[in-house]
C-alpha positions in Angstrom: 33.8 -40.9 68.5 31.8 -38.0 69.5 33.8 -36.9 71.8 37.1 -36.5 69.1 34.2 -34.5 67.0 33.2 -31.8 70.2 36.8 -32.0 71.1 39.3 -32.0 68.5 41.6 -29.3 69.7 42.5 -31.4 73.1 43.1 -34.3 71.1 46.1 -32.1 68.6 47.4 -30.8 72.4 47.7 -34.3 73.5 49.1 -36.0 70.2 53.1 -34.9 70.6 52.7 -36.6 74.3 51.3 -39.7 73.1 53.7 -40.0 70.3 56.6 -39.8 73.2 55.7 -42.3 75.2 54.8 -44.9 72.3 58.0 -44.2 71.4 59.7 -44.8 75.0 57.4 -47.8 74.9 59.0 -49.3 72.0 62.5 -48.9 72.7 65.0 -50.6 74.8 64.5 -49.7 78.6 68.7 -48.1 78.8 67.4 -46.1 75.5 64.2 -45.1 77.3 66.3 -44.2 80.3 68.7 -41.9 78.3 65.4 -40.6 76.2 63.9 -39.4 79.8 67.2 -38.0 81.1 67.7 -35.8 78.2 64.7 -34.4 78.1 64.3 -33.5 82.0 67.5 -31.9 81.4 65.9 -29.9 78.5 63.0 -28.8 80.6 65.2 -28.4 83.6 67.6 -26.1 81.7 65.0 -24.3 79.8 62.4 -23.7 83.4 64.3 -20.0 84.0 63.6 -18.8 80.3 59.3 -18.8 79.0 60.2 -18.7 75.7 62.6 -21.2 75.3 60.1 -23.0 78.0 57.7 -23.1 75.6 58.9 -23.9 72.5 60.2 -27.4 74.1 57.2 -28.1 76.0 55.5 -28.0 72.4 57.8 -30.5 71.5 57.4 -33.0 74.1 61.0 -31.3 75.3 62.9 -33.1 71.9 66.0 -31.4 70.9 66.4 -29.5 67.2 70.6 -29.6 68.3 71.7 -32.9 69.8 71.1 -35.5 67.6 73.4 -36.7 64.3 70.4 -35.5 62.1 71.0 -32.1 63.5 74.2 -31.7 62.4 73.0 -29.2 59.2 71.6 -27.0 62.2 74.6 -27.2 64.2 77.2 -26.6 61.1 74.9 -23.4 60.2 75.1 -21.7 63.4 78.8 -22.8 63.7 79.4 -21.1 60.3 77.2 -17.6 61.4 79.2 -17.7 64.7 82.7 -17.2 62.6 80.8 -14.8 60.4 80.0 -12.3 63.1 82.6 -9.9 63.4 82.1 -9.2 59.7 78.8 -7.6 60.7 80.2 -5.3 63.1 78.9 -7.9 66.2 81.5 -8.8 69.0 83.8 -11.9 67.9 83.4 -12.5 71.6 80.2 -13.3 72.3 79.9 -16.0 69.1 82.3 -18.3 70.5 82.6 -21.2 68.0 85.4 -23.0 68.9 84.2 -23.0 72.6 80.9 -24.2 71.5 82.4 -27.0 69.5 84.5 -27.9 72.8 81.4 -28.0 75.1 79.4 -30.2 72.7 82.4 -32.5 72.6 82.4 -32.5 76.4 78.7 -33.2 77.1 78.9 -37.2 77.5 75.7 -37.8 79.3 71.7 -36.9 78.5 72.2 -34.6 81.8 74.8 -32.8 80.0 73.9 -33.1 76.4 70.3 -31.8 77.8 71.5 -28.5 78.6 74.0 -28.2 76.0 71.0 -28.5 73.7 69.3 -25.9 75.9 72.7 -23.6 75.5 72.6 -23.4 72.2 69.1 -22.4 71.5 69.7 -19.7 73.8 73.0 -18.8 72.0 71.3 -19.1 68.7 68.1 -16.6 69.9 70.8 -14.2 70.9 72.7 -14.0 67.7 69.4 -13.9 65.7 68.4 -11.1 67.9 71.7 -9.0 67.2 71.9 -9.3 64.1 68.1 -8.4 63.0 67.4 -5.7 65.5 70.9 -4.7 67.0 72.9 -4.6 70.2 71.9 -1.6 71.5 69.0 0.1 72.7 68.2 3.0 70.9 66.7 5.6 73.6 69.1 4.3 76.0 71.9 6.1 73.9 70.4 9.0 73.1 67.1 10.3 74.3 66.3 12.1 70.7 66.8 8.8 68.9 63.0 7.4 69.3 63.3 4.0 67.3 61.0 1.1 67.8 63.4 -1.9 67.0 61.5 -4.3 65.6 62.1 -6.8 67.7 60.9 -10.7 66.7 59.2 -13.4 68.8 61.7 -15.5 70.2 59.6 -18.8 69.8 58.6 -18.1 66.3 62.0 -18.0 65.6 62.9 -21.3 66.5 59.7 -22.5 65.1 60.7 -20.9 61.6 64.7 -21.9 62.3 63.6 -25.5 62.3 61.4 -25.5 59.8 64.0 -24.1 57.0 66.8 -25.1 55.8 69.6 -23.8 58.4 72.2 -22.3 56.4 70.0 -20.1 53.9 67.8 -19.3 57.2 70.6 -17.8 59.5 72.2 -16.0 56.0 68.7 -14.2 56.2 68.8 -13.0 59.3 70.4 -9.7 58.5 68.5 -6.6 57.1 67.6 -7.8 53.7 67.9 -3.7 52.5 71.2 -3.1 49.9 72.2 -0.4 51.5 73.4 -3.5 54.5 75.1 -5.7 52.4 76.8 -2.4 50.6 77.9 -1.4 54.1 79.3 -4.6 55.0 81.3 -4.9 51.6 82.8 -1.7 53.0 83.6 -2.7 55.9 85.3 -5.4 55.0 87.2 -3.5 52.5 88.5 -1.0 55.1 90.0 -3.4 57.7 91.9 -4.9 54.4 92.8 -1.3 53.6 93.7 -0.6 57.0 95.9 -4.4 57.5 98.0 -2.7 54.5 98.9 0.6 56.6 96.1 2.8 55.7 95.9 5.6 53.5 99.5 6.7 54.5 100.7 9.9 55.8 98.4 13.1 56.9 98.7 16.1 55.0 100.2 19.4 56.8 99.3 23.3 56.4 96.1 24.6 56.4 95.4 25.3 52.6 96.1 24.5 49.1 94.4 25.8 45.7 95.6 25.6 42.5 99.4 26.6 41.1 100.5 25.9 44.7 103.6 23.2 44.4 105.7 21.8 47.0 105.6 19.0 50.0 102.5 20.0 51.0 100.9 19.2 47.8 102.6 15.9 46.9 101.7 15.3 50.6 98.2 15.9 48.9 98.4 14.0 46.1 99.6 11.1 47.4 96.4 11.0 50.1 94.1 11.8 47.0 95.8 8.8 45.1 95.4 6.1 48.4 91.9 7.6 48.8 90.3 6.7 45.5 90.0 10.2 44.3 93.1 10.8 41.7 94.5 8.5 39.2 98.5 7.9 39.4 100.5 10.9 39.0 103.9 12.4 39.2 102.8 16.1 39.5 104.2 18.2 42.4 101.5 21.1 41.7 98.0 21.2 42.1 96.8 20.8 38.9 93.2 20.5 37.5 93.7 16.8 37.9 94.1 17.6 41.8 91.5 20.4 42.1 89.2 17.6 40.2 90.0 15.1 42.8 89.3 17.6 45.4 86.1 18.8 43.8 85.3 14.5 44.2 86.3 14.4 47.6 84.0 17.3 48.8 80.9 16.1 46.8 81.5 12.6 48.8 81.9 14.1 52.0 79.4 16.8 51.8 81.5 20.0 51.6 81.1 23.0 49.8 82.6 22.0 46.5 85.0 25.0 45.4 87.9 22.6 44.0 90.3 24.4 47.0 91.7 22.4 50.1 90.8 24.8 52.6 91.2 24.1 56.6 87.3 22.0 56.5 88.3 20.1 53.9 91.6 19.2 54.7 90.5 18.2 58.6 88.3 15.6 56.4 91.2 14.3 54.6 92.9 13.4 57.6 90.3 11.7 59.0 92.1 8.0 59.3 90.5 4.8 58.2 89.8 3.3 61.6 87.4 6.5 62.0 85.6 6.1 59.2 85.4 2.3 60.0 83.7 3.4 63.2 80.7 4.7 61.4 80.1 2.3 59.0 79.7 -0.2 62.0 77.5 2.3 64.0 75.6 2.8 60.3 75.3 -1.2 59.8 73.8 -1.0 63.8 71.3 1.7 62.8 70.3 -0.5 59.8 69.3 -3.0 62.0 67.2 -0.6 64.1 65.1 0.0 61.2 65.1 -3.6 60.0 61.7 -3.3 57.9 60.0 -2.3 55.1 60.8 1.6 54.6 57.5 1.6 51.9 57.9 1.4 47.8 57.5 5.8 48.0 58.9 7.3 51.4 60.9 10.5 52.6 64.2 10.2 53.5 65.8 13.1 55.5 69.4 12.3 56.4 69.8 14.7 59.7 73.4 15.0 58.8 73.7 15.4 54.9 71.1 18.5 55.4 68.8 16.7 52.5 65.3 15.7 52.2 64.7 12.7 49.3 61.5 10.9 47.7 62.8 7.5 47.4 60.6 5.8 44.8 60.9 1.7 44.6 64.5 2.5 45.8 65.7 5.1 43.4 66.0 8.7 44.2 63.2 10.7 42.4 63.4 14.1 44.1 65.9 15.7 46.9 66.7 19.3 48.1 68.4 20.6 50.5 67.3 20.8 54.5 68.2 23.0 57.7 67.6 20.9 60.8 67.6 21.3 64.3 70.9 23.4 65.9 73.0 21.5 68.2 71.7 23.0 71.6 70.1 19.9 72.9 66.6 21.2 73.2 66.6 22.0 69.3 68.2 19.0 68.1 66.3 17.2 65.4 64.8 13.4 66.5 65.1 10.5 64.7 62.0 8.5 64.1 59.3 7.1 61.3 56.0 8.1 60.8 53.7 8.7 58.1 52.7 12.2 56.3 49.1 12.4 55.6 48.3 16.0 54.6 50.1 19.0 53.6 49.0 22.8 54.7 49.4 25.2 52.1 49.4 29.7 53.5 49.7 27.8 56.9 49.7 29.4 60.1 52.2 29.2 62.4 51.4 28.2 66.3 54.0 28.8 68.4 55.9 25.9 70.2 55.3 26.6 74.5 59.1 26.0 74.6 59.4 28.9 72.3 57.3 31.0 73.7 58.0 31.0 77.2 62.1 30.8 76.7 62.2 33.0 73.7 59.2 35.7 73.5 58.1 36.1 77.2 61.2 37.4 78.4 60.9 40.0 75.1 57.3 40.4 75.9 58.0 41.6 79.6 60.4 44.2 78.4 57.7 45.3 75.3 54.3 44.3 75.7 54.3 45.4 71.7 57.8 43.0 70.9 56.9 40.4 67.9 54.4 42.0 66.5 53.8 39.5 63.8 52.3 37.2 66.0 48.8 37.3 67.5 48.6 36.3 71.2 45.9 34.4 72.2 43.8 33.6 75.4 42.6 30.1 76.3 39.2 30.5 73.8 41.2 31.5 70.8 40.5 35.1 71.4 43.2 38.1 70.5 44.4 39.4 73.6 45.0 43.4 73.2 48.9 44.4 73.9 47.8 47.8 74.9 46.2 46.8 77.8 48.4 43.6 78.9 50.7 43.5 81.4 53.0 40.3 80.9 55.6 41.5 83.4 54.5 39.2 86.1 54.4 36.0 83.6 56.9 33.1 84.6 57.6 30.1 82.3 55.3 27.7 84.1 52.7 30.5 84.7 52.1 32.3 81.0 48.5 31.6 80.4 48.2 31.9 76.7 49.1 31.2 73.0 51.0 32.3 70.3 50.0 32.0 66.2 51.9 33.5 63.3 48.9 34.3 60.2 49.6 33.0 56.9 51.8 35.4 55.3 55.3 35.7 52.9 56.9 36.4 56.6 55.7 33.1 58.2 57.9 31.2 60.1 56.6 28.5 58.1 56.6 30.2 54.7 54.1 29.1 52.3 53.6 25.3 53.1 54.2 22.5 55.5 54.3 18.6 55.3 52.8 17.4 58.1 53.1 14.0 59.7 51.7 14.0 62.8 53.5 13.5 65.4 54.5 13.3 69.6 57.7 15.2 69.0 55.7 18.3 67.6 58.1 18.2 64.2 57.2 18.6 61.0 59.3 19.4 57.0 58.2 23.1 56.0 59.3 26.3 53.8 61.1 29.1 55.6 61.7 32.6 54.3 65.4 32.5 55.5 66.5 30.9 52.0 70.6 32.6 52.7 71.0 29.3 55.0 70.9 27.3 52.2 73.9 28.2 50.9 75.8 27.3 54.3 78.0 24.2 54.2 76.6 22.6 57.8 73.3 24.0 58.5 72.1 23.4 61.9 69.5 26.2 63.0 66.2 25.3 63.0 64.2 24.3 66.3 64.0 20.7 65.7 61.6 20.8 62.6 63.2 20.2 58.4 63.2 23.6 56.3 63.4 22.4 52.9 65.0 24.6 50.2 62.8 23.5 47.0 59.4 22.9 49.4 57.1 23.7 46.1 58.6 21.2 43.8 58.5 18.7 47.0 55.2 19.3 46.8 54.4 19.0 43.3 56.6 15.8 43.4 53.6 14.7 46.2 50.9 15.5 44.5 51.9 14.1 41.1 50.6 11.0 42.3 47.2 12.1 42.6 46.6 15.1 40.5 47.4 15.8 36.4 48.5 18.7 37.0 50.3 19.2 40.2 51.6 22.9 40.0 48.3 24.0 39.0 46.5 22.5 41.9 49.4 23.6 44.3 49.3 27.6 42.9 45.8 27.9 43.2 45.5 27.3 46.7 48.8 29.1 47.2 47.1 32.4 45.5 43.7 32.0 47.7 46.0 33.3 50.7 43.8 31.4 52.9 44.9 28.5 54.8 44.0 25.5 53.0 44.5 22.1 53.6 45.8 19.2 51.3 45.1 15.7 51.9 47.4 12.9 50.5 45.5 10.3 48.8 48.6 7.5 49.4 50.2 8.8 52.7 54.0 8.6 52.4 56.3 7.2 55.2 58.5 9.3 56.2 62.2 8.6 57.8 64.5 10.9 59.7 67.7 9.1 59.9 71.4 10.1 61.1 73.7 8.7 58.5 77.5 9.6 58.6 78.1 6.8 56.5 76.4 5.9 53.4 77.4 3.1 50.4 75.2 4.3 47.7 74.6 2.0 45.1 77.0 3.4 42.4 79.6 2.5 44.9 81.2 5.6 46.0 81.1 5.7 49.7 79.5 9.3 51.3 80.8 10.2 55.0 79.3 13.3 56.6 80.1 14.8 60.2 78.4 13.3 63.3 77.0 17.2 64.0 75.1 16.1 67.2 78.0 13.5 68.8 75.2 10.8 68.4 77.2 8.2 66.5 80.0 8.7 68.9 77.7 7.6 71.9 76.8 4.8 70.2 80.2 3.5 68.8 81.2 4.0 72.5 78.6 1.8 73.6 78.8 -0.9 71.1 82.5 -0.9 71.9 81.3 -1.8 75.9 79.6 -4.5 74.3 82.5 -5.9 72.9 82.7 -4.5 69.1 86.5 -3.5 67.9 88.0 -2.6 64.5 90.2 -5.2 63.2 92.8 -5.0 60.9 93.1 -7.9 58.2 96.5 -9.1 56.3 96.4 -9.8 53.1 
């Protein structure tokens, strides 16, 4: 007896093993026999792959697939295998009819043991894909810096076959609405695309209103399969069509002048089967981020040029962004991370890479070039220009800094939003407000100019201060560098979105500026994704 009280745990490891062999004890020896086959097989199958190792050695090597009380299990993963394609994963690789052919062929506890092996492994894979994605984010694209959230493999299984099988593997996918809005869409588009698409493309290069002719029925009758106008006869662009127009640009993020220039007749053209490509690249990325975004976070779609508050999933507060241009070392990264403080009169140090590819070379020429910004020596001291000679400096060889004061000038303007992190980026003012008013703005150096940056920030601190504006002014007036602490820090989330199915249903495409969601249709097309057409 003592020795069950000093050693309890060795007695719960040893319990599954005793329970297997008083059960091979108490059945017929050819039952026993098959018993033993089936699960050396199991072990035998499972030896090349820990995980799956594990999770039968903790049960004694029984199957969760094989037996006639199974069948729930094997009916739900049957069903999810025929759902696949409609998340954008590759029909291929979810082979239900095959898998319903090798269970029917596996005759013997040899062959029944690694079938049941198979399709664990097959079931861990299509979990995987679905929850976290095909791809691998920073092998695509070295600015995307996503940490999928991958799952344990065994706690899977353990969870799988402790829930009921059918509502489990309907769980799998990302639980947030903007997936299953995405999906709806999708499935919606091959349907539209099965019926022949949105018909003809429209010619010439511009239409505005009292224009008539081909062109413009050409014109309406796009408008009309898109969604955007209502039936019509007309043969001139009336204010029905320059309001259908003026619809078309705010859902595709033009600048919304009611004409059909050249930009926004490009986008009109754009067929179907492209647009279907990013949704599917847009229901991958979802899965990338497969996990709580936070109840109050900032959302800054690289490509829609915006910076939101998203409170308990409803927009409380967006303004327009620049982001990074589209030379690759000033793109903008995508990644999550949490702003703590913001910095109001801020100061402005100097990126190396700026410095070394962008002043030096000025600074050789003019020893007195950017005079707005203090150069500084190793102990933070002002070096004098009248005396320095920066002619001999090379990239890898300029030994000091470079810091913009507070000032109306700053690089920075009047405040940042700082979330600390690797990539050196950060949301801020700027005192070029005229890019604003561009249609695609891409010209920063990787960090998010915001438009409206006081209101963002009195939108912050309304969570912890009466009176926000108040609070914000009074620092702003000091002209002193002051910092502002967050008492709740926000989560912040730099995504690349050119597809979006907001919840009041009308979908929002947007241009892939920086070619990224072409790499990674391209890629999940090697893997075996295509766009399918459906009848009827």
């Amino acid at each position: 007896m003592s020795a069950y009280l000093v050693r309890p745990s060795l007695f719960v490891r040893l319990l599954p093993a005793l329970l297997a062999a008083f059960v091979l004890l108490t059945v017929a020896p050819q039952a026993r026999a098959q018993v033993t086959e089936f699960r050396q097989a199991v072990a035998q199958a499972a030896s090349n792959d820990p995980d799956l190792l594990s999770f039968y050695r903790e049960r004694g090597f029984e199957g969760i697939w094989a037996t006639s009380r199974d069948r729930n299990r094997r009916n739900a993963l049957l069903e999810a295998f025929n759902g696949a394609v409609n998340h954008g994963l590759p029909a291929d690789n979810y082979d239900a009819a095959g898998l319903i052919a090798q269970l029917q062929a596996a005759s013997t506890p040899q062959e029944q043991g690694r079938m049941e092996v198979e399709l664990s492994r097959q079931f861990l894979d299509y979990a995987r894909d679905l929850q976290t994605g095909l791809l691998t984010p920073s092998q695509i694209d070295s600015a995307i810096h996503r940490q999928v959230p991958l799952r344990s493999r065994v706690s899977t299984l353990r969870a799988f076959t402790q829930s009921n099988p059918t509502a489990f593997m309907r769980a799998l996918a990302p639980s947030a609405p903007e997936y299953a809005r995405l999906m709806s869409e999708k499935m919606r588009m091959e349907r539209l695309i099965g019926a022949g698409g949105w018909g003809p493309t429209v010619p010439g290069n511009k239409y505005e209103r009292g224009d008539s002719g081909n062109g413009v029925v050409a014109l309406r009758n796009r408008l009309i399969a898109m969604g955007f106008l209502p039936r019509t006869n007309t043969q001139t662009y009336d204010d029905d069509i320059y309001g259908a127009i003026t619809r078309f640009q705010q859902a595709h993020g033009l600048a919304i002048d009611g004409t059909a220039g050249p930009g926004t007749l490009t986008e009109i053209n754009v067929q179907p089967e492209a647009r279907l490509r990013s949704i599917i690249v847009a229901m991958e990325r979802e899965r990338w981020i497969n996990r709580p975004r936070g109840e109050r976070h900032v959302l800054v779609n690289i490509t829609d040029f915006t910076a939101k508050i998203i409170d308990n999933g409803v927009e409380t507060f967006s303004t327009r962004s620049v982001v990074g241009a589209r030379d690759r070392d000033r793109v903008t990264p995508e990644f999550s991370d949490v702003m703590e403080f913001m910095v109001i009169n801020p100061s402005w140090y100097v990126p190396r890479s700026i410095i070394t590819k962008e002043y030096l070379p000025r600074l050789r020429q003019n020893p007195n070039a950017v005079r707005n910004l203090l150069i500084t020596d190793s102990r933070g001291r002002v070096v004098d220009r009248s005396t320095a000679d920066f002619s001999g400096y090379t990239e890898t060889n300029f030994p000091y800094s470079m810091r913009e004061p507070p000032s109306q000038g700053n690089a920075l303007g009047l405040v940042k939003f700082m979330f600390p992190n690797r990539h050196n980026i950060y949301l801020h003012d700027t005192p070029a407000k005229s890019l604003f008013g561009r249609e695609v703005r891409a010209y920063s150096h990787g960090c998010v100019r915001l438009a409206d940056p006081f209101d963002f920030a009195y939108a912050l601190l309304a969570k912890q201060v009466g009176n926000p504006e108040e609070v914000f002014q009074g620092h702003l007036r000091s002209g002193r560098e002051r910092r502002v602490d967050l008492e709740a820090p926000v989560p912040v989330h730099l995504i690349y979105r050119t597809a979006v199915a907001p919840a009041d249903g009308q979908m929002q495409y947007r241009r892939d500026i920086y070619g990224r969601d072409a790499r990674i249709w391209n890629a999940l097309a090697r893997e075996g994704v295509v766009l399918r057409a459906v009848q009827g």
